[in-house]
C-alpha positions as CSV (number, residue, x, y, z in Angstrom):
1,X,-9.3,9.0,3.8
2,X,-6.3,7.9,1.1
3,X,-5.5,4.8,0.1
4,X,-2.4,4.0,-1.4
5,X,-2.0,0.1,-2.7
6,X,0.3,-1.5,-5.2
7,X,-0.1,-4.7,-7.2
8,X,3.1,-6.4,-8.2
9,X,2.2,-8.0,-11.5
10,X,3.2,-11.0,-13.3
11,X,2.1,-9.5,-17.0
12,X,0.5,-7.2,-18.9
13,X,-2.8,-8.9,-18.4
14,X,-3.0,-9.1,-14.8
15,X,-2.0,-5.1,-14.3
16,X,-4.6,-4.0,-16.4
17,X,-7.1,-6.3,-15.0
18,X,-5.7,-5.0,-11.4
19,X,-6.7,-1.2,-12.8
20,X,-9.8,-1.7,-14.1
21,X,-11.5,-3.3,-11.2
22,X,-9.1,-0.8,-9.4
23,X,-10.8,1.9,-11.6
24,X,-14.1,0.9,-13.2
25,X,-15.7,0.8,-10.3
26,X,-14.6,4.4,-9.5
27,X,-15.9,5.7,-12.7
28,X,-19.3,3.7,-12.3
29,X,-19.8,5.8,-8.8
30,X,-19.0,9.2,-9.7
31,X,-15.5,9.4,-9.1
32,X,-12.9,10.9,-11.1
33,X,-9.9,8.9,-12.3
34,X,-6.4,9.7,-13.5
35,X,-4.4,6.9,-15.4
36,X,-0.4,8.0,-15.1
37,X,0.9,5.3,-17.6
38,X,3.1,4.2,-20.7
39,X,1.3,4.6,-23.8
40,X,0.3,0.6,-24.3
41,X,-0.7,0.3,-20.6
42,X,-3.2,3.6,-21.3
43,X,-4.7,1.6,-24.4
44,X,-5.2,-1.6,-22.9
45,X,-6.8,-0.3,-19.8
46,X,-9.4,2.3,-21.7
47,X,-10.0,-0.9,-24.3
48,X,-10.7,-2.6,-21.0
49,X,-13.6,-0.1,-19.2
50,X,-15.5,0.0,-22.5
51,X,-15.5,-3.9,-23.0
52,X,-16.8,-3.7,-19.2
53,X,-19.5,-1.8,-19.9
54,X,-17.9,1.9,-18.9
55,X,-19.2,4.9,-21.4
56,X,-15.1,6.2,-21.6
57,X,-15.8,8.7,-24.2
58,X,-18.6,10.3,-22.0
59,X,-16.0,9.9,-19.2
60,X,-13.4,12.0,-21.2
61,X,-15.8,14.2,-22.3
62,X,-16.9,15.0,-19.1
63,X,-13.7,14.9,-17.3
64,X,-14.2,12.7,-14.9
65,X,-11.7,10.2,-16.8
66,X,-7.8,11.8,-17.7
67,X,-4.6,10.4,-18.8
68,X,-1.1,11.6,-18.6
69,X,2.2,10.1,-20.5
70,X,4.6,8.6,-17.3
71,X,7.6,9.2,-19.3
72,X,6.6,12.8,-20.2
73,X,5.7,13.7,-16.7
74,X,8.1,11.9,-15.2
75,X,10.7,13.8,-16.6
76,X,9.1,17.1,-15.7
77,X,10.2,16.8,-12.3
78,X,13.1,14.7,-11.8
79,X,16.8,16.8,-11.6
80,X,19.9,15.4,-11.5
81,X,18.2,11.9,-11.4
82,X,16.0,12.4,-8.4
83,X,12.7,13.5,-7.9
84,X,12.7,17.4,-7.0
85,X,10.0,17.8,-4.5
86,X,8.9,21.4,-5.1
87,X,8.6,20.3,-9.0
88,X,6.8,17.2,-8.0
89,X,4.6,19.6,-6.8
90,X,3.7,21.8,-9.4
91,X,3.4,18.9,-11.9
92,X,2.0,15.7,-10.1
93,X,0.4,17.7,-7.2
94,X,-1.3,20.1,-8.9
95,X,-2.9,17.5,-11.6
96,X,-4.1,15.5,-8.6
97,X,-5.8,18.6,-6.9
98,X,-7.6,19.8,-9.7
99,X,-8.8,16.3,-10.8
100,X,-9.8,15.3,-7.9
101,X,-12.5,18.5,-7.7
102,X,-14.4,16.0,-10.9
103,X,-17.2,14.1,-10.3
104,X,-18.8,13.2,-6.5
105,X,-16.8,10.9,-5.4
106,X,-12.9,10.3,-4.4
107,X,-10.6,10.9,-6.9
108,X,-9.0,6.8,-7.4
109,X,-5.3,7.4,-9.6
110,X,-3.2,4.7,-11.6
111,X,0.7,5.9,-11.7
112,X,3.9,3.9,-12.9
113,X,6.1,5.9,-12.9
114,X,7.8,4.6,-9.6
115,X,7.8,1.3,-12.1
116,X,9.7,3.6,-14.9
117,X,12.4,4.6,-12.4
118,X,13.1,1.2,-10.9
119,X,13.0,-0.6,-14.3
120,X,16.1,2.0,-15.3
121,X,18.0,1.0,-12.1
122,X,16.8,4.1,-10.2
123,X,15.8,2.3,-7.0
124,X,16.7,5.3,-4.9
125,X,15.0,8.0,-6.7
126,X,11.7,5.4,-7.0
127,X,11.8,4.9,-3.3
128,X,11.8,8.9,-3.2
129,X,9.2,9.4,-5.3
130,X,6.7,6.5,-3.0
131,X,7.9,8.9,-0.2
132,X,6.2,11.9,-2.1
133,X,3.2,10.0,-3.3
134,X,2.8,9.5,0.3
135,X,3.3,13.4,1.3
136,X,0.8,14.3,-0.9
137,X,-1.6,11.2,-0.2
138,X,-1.6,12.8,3.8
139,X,-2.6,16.1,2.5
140,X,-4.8,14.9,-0.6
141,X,-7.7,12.0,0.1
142,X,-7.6,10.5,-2.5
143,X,-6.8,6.4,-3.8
144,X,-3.5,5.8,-5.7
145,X,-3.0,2.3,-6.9
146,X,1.0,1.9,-8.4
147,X,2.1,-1.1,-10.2
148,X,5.2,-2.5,-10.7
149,X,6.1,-5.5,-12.7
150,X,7.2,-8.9,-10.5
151,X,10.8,-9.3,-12.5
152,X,11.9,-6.2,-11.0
153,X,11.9,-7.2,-7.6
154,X,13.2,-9.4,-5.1
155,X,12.2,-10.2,-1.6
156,X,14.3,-7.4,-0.5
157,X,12.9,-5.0,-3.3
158,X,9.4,-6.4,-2.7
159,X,10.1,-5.3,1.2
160,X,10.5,-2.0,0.4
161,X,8.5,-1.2,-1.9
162,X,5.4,-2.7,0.3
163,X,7.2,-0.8,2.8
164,X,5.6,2.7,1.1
165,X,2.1,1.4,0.5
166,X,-0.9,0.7,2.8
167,X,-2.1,-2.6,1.6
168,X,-0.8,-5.4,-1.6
169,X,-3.6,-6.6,-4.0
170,X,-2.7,-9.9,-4.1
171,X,-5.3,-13.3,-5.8
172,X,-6.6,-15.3,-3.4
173,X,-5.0,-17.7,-1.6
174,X,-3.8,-21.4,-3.7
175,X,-6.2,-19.7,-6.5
176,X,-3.4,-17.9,-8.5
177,X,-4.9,-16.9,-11.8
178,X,-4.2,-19.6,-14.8
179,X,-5.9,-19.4,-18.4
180,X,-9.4,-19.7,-18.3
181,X,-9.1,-18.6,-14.4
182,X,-9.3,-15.2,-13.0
183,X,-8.9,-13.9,-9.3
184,X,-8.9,-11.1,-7.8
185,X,-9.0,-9.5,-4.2
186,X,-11.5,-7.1,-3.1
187,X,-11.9,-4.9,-0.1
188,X,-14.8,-5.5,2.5
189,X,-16.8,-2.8,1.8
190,X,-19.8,-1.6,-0.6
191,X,-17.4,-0.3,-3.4
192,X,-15.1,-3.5,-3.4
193,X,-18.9,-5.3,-4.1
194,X,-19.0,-3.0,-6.8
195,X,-15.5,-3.6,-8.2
196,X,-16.3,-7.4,-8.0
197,X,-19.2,-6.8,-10.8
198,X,-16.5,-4.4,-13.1
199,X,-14.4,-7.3,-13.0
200,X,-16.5,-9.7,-14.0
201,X,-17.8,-8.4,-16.7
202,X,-14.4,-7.2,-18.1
203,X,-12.8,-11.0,-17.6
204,X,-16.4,-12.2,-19.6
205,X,-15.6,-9.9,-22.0
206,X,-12.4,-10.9,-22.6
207,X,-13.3,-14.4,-22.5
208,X,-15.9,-13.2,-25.4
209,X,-18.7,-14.0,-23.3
210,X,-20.2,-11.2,-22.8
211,X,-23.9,-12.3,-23.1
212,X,-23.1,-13.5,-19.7
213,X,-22.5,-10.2,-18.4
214,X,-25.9,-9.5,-17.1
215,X,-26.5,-12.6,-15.0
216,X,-22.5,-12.8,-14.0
217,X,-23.2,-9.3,-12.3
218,X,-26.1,-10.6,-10.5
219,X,-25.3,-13.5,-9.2
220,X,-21.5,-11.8,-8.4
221,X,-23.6,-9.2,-6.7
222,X,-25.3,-11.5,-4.3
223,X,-22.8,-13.0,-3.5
224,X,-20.4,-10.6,-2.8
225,X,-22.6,-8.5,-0.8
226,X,-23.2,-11.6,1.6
227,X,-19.6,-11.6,1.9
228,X,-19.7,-7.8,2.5
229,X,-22.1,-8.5,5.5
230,X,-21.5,-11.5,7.0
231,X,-17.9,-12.2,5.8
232,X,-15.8,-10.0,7.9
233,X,-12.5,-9.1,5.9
234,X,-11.7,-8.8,2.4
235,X,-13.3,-11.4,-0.1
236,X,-11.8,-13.0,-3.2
237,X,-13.9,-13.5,-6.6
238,X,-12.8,-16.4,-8.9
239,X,-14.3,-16.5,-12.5
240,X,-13.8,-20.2,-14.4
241,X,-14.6,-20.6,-17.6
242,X,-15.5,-25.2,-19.1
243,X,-16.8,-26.1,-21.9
244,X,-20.4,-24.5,-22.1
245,X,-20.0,-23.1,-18.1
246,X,-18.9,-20.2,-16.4
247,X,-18.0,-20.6,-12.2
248,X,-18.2,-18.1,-10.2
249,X,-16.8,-18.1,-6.4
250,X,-16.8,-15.7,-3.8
251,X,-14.6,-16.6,-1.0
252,X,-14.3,-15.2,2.6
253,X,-13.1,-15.3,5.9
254,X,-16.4,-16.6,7.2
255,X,-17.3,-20.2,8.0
256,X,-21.0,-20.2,8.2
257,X,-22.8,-21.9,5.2
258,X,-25.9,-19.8,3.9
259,X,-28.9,-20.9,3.2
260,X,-32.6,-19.7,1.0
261,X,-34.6,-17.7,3.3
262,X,-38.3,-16.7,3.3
263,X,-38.6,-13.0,2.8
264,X,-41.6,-11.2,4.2
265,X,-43.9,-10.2,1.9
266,X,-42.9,-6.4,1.4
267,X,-39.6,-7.0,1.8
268,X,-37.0,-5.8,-0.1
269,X,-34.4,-8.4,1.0
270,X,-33.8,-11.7,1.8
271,X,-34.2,-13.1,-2.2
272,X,-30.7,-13.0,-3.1
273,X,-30.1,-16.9,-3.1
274,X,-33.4,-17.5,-4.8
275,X,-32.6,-15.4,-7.3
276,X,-29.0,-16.9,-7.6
277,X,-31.0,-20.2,-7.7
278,X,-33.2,-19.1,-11.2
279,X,-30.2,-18.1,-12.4
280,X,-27.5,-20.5,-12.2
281,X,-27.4,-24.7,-13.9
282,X,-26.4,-24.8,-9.9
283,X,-25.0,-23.5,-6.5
284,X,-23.3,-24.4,-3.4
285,X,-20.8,-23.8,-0.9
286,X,-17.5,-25.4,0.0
287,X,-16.1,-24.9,3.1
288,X,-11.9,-24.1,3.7
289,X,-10.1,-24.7,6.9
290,X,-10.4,-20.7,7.2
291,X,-13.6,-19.5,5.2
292,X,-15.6,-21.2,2.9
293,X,-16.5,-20.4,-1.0
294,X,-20.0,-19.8,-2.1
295,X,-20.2,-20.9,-6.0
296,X,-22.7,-20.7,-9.0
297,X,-22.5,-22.8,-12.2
298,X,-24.3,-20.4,-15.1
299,X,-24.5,-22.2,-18.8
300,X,-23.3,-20.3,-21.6
């Protein structure tokens, strides 16, 4: 099944944490992934996997991890100012279809080059190009995120250009991302989980916490996959970072407070909140008029 989503980005910093949670946790499964970007935005986000803990050069070396210049390709198709689909073709489509034969997983693609066109005034020929992404997206399964930055657009521009795409990562709701504060939207399914634990450890990273990383991913972990099974929609993570703290949330669409449970000796479940417990300075939740946000406090 494709999946074609954009993120409409304030700055340079939210876009390439939008492709690296977008992307890490591709690379981390066995997918293959192709980065179609400008030259700064294809440093930042390969400087971005290895502080999160991806192996990139055994990616490249492997090649289950590719880059392509958007201005350079972009051009290799476009006549008389407009995408040409047959050339679109030979240079976009067949770069996804052998790609996408890496790895054992489905092929997940960062482009901008709809971003390039409508940054030059080319809204037309940007719309036209979504429309081919989309062509090859039904005949293709594979996940194409496309970013474009939030000057360009205005509520009409915004319209269309969510028009051409399945879903909109957005942060979570009144949680926009501030300094010291990162959000981000994941999916409800295993790989968003996964995603969630990428993006942690890239924002601790960033933060130069990295000796975090290891209990961040845990305790992210557990909580996200609660929200993964009980939560029932898409679940936000929110990473904090105080004086000598780190807070993590994990909001979702679910009400019901959870609670430490007495696992069965044998079992293999049922530990998650215990383990959160040894973990964390402290934990709790804090319930929303829709949802609720299940938190842990770690010390630095």
């Amino acid at each position: 099944m494709s999946q074609h989503v954009v993120s409409v980005y304030e700055d340079d910093t939210a876009l390439v944490s939008a492709i690296t949670d977008f992307l890490g946790a591709a690379l981390a499964t066995g997918s293959p992934v192709l980065v179609v970007a400008t030259p700064a935005h294809t440093r930042a986000v390969a400087m971005a996997l290895t502080e999160g803990g991806i192996d990139l050069a055994a990616a490249v070396d492997s090649g289950m991890y590719r880059t392509a210049d958007a201005a350079t390709l972009l051009a290799s198709f476009i006549v008389d100012g407009a995408p040409d689909p047959a050339r679109f073709e030979a240079a976009v489509g067949a770069l996804v279809r052998e790609h996408a034969t890496r790895g054992t997983g489905r092929l997940h693609a960062f482009g901008e080059m709809v971003a390039l066109l409508w940054d030059d005034g080319a809204v037309t020929a940007a719309l036209e190009l979504e429309a081919l992404w989309n062509g090859l997206l039904s005949e293709e399964p594979f996940s194409l995120l496309c970013g474009y930055p939030q000057r360009l657009l205005d509520a009409e521009g915004q319209s269309q250009v969510c028009a051409h795409h399945d879903d909109v990562l957005e942060p979570a709701p009144g949680e926009p991302s501030a300094p010291g504060r990162a959000v981000r939207r994941f999916e409800h399914t295993a790989s968003g989980a996964r995603a969630a634990r990428v993006f942690v450890a890239v924002t601790l990273n960033a933060w130069g916490r990295g000796h975090l990383v290891d209990h961040a991913q845990v305790v992210v972990s557990e909580l996200a996959g609660n929200a993964v099974r009980y939560g029932g929609g898409r679940f936000w993570v929110t990473i904090e970072q105080g004086d000598g703290v780190v807070r993590i949330g994990v909001r979702d669409s679910s009400r019901a407070v959870p609670f430490r449970r007495t696992a069965p000796p044998g079992s293999t479940g049922g530990r998650g909140l215990h383990i959160i417990d040894v973990l964390s300075r402290s934990w709790g939740t804090t319930l929303h008029a829709t949802g609720k946000t299940v938190w842990a406090v770690l010390d630095d």
